[in-house]
VOGU-3710 file (C-alpha; in Angstrom, 3 decimals, decimal comma):
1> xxxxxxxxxx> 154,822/94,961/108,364  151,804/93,171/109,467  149,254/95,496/111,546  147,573/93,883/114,615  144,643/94,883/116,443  144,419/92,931/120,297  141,199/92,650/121,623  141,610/92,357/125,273  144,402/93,852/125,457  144,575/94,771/129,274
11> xxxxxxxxxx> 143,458/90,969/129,819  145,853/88,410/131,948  146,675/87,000/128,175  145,447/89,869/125,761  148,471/92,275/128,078  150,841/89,800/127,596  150,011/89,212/123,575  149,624/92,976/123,296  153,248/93,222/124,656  154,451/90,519/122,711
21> xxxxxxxxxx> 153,185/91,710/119,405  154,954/95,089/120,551  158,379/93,903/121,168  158,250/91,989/117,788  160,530/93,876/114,302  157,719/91,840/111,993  154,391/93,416/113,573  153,298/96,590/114,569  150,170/96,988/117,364  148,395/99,883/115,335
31> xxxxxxxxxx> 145,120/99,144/117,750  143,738/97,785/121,047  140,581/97,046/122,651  139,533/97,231/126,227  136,622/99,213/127,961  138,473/100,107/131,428  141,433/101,822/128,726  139,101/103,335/126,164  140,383/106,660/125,128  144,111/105,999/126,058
41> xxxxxxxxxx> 147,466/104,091/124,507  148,118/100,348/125,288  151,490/99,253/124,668  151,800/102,722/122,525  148,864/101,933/120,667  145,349/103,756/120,767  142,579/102,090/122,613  138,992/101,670/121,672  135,996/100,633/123,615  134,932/97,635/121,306
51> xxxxxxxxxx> 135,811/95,925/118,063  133,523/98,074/115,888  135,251/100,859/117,177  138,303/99,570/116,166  137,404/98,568/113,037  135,938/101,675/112,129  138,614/103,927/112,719  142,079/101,778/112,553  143,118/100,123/109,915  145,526/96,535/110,973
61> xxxxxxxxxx> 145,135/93,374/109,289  144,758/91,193/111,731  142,113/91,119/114,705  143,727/88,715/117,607  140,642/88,514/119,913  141,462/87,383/123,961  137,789/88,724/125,231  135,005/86,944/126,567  132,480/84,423/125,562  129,906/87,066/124,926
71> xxxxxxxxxx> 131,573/88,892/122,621  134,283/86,882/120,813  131,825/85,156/118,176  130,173/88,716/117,456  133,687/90,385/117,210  134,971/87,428/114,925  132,303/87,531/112,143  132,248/91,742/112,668  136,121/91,882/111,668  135,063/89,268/108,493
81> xxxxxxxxxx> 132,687/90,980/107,213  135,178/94,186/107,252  137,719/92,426/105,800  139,609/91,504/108,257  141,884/88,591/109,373  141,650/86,784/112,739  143,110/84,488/115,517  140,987/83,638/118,047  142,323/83,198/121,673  138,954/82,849/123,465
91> xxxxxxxxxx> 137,603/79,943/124,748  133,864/78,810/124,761  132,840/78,543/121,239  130,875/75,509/120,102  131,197/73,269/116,926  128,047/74,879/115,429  129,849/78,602/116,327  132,650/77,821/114,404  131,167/76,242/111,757  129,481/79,342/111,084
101> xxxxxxxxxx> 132,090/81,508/111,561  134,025/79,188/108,506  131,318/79,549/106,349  131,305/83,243/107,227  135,229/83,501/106,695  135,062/81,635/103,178  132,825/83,631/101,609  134,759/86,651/102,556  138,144/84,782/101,320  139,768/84,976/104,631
111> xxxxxxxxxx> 141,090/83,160/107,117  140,691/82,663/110,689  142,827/80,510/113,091  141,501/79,568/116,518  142,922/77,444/119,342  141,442/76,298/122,580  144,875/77,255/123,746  148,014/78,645/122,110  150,739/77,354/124,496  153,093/75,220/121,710
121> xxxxxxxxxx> 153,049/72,542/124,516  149,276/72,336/124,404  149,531/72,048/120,804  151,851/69,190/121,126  149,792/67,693/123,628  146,927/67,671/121,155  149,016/66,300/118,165  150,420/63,277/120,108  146,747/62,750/121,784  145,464/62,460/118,256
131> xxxxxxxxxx> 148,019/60,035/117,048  146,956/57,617/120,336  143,541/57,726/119,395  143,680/56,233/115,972  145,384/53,481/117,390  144,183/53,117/121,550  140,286/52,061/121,533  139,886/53,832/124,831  139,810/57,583/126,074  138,691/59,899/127,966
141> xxxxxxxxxx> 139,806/63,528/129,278  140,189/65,666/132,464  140,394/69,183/132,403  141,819/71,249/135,360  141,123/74,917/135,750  140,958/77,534/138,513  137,835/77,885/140,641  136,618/80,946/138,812  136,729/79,320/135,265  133,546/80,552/134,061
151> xxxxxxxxxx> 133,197/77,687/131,061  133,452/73,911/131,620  135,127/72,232/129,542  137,714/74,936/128,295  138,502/75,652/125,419  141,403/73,538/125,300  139,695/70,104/126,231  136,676/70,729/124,005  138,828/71,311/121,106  140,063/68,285/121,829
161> xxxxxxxxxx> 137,613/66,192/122,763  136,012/67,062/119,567  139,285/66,483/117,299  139,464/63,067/118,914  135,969/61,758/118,228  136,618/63,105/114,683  139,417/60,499/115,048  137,121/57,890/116,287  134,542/57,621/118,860  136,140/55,700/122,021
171> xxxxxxxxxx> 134,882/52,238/123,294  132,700/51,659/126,758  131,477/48,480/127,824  128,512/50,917/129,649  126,732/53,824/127,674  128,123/57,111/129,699  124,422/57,958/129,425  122,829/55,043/130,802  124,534/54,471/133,777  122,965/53,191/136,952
181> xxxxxxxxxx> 123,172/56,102/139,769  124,180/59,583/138,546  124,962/59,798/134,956  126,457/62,746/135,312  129,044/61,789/137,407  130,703/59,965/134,260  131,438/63,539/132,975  130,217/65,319/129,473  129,938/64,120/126,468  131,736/66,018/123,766
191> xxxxxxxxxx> 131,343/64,442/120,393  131,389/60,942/122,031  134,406/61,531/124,449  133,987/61,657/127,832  135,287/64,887/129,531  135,687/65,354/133,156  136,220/69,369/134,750  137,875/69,802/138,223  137,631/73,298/139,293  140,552/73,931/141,982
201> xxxxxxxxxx> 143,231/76,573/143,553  146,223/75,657/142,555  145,471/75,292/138,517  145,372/77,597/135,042  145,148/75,344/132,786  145,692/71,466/132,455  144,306/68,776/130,634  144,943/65,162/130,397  143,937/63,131/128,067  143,808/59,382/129,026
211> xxxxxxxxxx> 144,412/56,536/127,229  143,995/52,310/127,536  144,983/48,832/125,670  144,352/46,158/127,563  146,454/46,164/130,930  148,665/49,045/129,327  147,698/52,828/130,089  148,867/56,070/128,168  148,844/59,191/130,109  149,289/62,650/128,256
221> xxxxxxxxxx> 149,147/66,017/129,682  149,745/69,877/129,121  150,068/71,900/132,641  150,674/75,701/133,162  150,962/78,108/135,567  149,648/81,252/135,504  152,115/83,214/133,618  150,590/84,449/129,890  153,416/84,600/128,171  153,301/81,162/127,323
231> xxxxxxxxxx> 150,363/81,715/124,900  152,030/84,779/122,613  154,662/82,417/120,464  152,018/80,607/119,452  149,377/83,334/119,093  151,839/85,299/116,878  152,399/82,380/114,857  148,781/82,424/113,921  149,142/85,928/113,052  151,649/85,085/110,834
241> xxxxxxxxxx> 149,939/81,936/109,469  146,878/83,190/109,055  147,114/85,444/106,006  148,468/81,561/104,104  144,488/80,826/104,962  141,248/80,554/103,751  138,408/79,754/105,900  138,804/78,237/109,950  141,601/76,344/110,866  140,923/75,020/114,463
251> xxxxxx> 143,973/73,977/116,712  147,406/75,403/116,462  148,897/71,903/116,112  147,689/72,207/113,029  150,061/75,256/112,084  153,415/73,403/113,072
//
């Protein structure tokens, strides 16, 4: 039986990965974190305050983290270095954040799986967006979120805007940085892509990823709603995966 700690657990996601995990005859929720439910059961499991709480007085293999920004890389590299598993749900993190937190998770002789988002059509989305870019010379991606998204791009469209340029870095007749006007109105650069955020009611979580060949265009998108169940079959497929690992595996694509 594989023991699972959720961090976030009374989050819009963590509560529905919490349940999930729950509900499942392979896993057993033996812990929970959230502040507001410190002191009290979550799904039937006890709550701490933090992740050092946890850590310190339930035992679970596996830390599945749905927190904040703030928190998650301290939380990550805190459950490591107690020799602990973990999938990371939270978005934010930079290239130089998880390149520590490899490092960290190798020399422990662990694993950690994080996705910029565990929907399996996301991950799809990402697979099919890397196969255009090692043959389309140009891309570039739009993100969509809700107006109180507090990170820009999400995690989802950094992820992969960064897998892409690993790919290959996309053509432009203009340098995104040296054009005439506002240069800033040609969007971010994330590892030489070009990403665009839109912050409007109506969206959770979309991103398109855009592609041209001469006169032909390629037009790939993930779009959800707001319900969080999407995200648990693929967050407890990390779970699973995740004692197979050693070291960071970034994108849940990569897991299929």
């Amino acid at each position: 039986m594989l023991r699972i700690c959720v961090s976030g657990a009374t989050g819009h996601t963590g509560g529905a990965v919490a349940a999930a995990v729950a509900a499942t005859d392979d896993m057993a929720l033996v812990a929970t974190v959230a502040r507001r439910a410190a002191g009290t059961e979550v799904e039937g499991a006890p709550c701490f305050a933090g992740v050092g709480a946890a850590l310190a007085e339930a035992d679970f293999d596996v830390l599945i983290d749905y927190t904040a920004l703030s928190v998650v890389k301290a939380n990550t590299l805190d459950a490591l270095a107690a020799g602990r598993r973990v999938v990371v749900g939270t978005s934010g993190l930079t290239a130089a954040d998880y390149a520590e937190i490899d490092a960290a998770a190798r020399n422990a002789g662990l694993g950690v799986v994080a996705s910029g988002n565990f929907a399996l059509t996301a991950a799809l989305m990402t697979r099919f967006s890397l196969m255009a870019a090692e043959y389309l010379d140009w891309f570039e991606i739009v993100d969509y979120s809700r107006p109180s998204k507090t990170d820009a791009p999400t995690g989802t469209a950094r992820e992969l805007a960064e897998r892409m340029g690993d790919v290959k870095r996309p053509r432009y007749e203009v340098d995104p940085a040296t054009v005439a006007g506002e240069p800033g109105l040609r969007g971010g650069t994330i590892n030489g892509v070009q990403v665009h955020s839109l912050r409007l009611p109506s969206y959770a979580a979309t991103v398109t990823s855009q592609f041209a060949l001469g006169n032909s265009r390629l037009t790939l998108t993930h779009d959800a709603g707001m319900d969080p169940t999407i995200y648990a079959p693929g967050t407890l497929l990390a779970a699973r995966k995740v004692r197979e690992i050693t070291g960071l595996v970034r994108g849940l694509d990569r897991l299929l």
